[in-house]
N, C-alpha and C positions, 0 to 999 in steps of 0.2 A: 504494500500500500504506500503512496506517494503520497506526504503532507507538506512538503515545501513548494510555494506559490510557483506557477512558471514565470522562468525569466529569459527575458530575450537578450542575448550578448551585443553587446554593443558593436562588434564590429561585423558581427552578420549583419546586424540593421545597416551598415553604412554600405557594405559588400551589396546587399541587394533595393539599395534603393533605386535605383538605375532602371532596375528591372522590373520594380515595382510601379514606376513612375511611367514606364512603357504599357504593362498590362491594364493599369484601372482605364474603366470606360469613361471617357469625352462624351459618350452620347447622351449617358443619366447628369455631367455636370450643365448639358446643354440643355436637357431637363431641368434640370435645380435651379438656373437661373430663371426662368418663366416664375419661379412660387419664393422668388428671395426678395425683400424690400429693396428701392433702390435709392435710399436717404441713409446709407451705412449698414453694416453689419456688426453683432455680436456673436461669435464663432467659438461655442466649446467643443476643444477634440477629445477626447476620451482615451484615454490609455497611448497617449500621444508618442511611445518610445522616445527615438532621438528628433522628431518633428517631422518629420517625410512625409504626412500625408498630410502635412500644414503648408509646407513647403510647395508640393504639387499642385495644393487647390488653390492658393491664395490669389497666383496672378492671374487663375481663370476666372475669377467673380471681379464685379464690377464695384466700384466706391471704396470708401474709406472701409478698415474693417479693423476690428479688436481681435483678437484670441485670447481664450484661455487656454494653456495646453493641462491636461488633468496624467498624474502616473504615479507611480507607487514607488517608483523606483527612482531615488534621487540621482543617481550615475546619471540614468538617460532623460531627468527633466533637464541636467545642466549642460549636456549636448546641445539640446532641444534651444533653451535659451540663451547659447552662443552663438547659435544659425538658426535668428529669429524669422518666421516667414514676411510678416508687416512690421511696421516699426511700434504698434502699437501689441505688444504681447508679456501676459503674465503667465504665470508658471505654478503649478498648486501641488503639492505632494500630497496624494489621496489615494485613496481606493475605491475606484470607481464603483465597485458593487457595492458599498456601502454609503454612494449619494443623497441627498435630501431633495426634493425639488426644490428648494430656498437655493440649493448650491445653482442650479439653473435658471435661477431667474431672471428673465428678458433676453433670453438667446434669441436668436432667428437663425441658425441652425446651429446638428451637433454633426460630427464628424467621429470615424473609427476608422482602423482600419485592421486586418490582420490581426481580430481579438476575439470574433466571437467564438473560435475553439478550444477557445483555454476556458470558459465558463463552465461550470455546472448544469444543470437544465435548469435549479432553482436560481442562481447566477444568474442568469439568462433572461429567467421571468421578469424580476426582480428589475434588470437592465431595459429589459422594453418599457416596463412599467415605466419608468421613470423617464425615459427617451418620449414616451407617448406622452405624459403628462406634461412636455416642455409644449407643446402643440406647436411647434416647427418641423421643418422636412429635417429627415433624418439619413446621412449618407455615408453606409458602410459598406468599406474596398475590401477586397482579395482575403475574404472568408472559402480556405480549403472547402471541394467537398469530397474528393476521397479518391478522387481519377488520377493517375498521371499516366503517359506515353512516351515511349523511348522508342525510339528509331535507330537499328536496328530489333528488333524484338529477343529478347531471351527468352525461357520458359522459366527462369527463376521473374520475373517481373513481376506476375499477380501475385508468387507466395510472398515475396518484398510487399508489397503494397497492402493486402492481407493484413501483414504482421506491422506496419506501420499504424495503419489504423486505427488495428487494434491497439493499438500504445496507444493513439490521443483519443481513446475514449478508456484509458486507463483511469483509477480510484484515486482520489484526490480528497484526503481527509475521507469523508463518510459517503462521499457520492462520486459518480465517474463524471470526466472532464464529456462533452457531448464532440468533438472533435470535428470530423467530417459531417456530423450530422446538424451541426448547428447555427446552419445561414437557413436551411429548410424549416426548421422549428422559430429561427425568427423571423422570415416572411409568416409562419401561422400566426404568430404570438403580437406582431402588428396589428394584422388584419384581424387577429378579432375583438383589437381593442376599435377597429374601425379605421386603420389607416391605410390608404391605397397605394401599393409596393409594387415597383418595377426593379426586375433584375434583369442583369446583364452580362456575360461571360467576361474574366479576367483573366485569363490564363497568362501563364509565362514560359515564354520560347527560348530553351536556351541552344540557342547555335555554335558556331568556333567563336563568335566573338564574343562570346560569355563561358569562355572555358572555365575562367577561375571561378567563377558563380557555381557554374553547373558545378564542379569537382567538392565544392563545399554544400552543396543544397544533397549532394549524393551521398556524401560519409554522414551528414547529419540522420540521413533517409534511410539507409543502410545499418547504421548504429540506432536507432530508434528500432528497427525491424528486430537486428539481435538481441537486443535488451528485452522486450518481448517475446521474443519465440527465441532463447538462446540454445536448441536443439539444431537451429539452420545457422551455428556462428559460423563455420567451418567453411560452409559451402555458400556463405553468405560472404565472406571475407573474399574470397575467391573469385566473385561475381564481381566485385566493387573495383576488385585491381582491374578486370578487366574494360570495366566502363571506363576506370580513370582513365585510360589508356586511350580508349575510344573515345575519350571527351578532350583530353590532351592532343588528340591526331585531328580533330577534328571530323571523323568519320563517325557520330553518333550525333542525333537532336533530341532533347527530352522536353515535353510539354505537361509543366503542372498546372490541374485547371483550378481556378476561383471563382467566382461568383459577386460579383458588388452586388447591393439594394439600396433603393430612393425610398424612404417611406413618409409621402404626405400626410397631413392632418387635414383631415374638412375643412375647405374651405381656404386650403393653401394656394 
C-alpha cells in the first residue's frame, strides 16, 4: 500500500513541457475564449507544478489577467514563480483537495493540467465539487486514459501497458488512485452537476526529435510496469534496452494518448 502523496520531479516537468505545450488542444482554448469576460481575467490553476500550463495559456487569452498558481509542493511553486506566465501572478502553497470555495472567489476560470490521475475517486468528487461551484469554464489538459502506441509493435506492449495501469490505479492511503480512469469519471461528475463538457484528444508524439523525452517517458513506463507486476522484471528490462535503442536510432515513434475537457457552467 502506497501513503506518500505523488510527486512530480521537477525536471521531468521541464523535460516534457515542450511536448506538453505541443499536444493540448487550441481548438477547446478557441472555445474558452467565446465564454471568458473581456474587461480582464482572474485565473486559478490548480496543482500548477512548475507553471507550464500557465505559461501555455496565458498568451492565448485576450486582456489583462491575474493568476493564482495553487500546489503542495513548495520546490515546484518557486519554479513556477521564477517563470511567471503574466506579470500579475501569486503563488499559494495548498492542497488543492482540500479547497474552500472562499479560496475561489471571483475566478473566471480555473485551469489543471496532468492531475486528475493522481486523485482518488473521493478526491475527484470533492474536486469537481468545488470547480462546479466556482461557476466558470473549467479547462483541464493531458488527463492519461490508458492507451499508448509504439511503432514498431512488440508483443510485450499490452502486458507493459496492463501492468502500468494497473500501478496508477494502485492504493493510496485507504483508496486506489483512479488513474486512466479519471478524465471519464470527471466528464460524468460535471455533467451531472449540470455543466456542458467538451473533450478533445491530447496525445503526445514522440519522434527522433524527442528522443531524450521519449527514452525518459519509457524507463518511467517500464519501471512503473515492474514495480507492479515484478514477475515481468526480467523480461521487462530486456524490452526497454531495446526501445532505448530504437528510440536513440530513431527507428521507433511512441504515441501516449490524453484527453483535455472544457467544462461550462449555464449560462457561460
Amino acid at each position: 500500500m502506497t501513503t506518500e502523496p505523488v510527486r512530480a520531479a521537477p525536471d521531468w516537468l521541464a523535460l516534457r513541457e515542450p511536448a506538453d505545450a505541443a499536444a493540448r488542444s487550441t481548438g477547446l482554448v478557441d472555445l474558452l475564449r467565446t465564454h471568458l469576460p473581456t474587461d480582464g481575467l482572474f485565473v486559478h490553476d490548480l496543482g500548477c507544478g512548475t507553471g507550464s500550463m500557465a505559461r501555455w495559456l496565458a498568451p492565448r487569452l485576450a486582456g489583462p489577467q491575474r493568476w493564482v498558481l495553487h500546489d503542495r509542493d513548495a520546490e515546484l511553486l518557486a519554479h513556477a514563480a521564477a517563470h511567471p506566465p503574466v506579470p500579475q501572478v501569486e503563488t499559494r502553497h495548498d492542497d488543492i483537495t482540500r479547497l474552500a470555495a472562499d479560496d475561489l472567489l471571483g475566478a473566471s476560470l480555473l485551469t489543471a493540467s496532468a492531475l486528475l490521475d493522481m486523485f482518488t475517486g473521493e478526491e475527484l468528487d470533492r474536486f469537481v465539487a468545488l470547480c462546479a461551484g466556482a461557476r466558470c469554464p473549467v479547462l483541464i489538459t493531458l488527463s492519461v486514459v490508458g492507451t499508448v502506441e509504439i511503432d514498431p509493435p512488440d508483443p510485450l506492449d499490452r502486458r507493459l501497458t496492463e501492468s502500468f495501469n494497473a500501478h496508477q490505479r494502485r492504493v493510496l492511503g485507504d483508496a486506489p488512485l483512479l488513474g486512466p480512469d479519471a478524465a471519464g469519471t470527471a466528464v460524468d461528475a460535471f455533467r451531472r452537476r449540470g455543466l456542458e463538457v467538451h473533450t478533445r484528444p491530447s496525445p503526445w508524439h514522440f519522434g527522433p526529435e524527442q528522443a531524450d523525452l521519449a527514452v525518459a517517458w519509457l524507463d518511467g513506463w517500464v519501471g512503473a510496469a515492474i514495480e507492479q507486476s515484478p514477475e515481468i522484471g526480467e523480461e521487462a528490462a530486456a524490452y526497454a534496452a531495446r526501445r532505448r535503442t530504437e528510440l536513440a536510432r530513431g527507428t521507433a515513434a511512441v504515441t501516449v494518448h490524453h484527453v483535455d475537457l472544457l467544462a461550462l457552467p449555464p449560462g457561460a
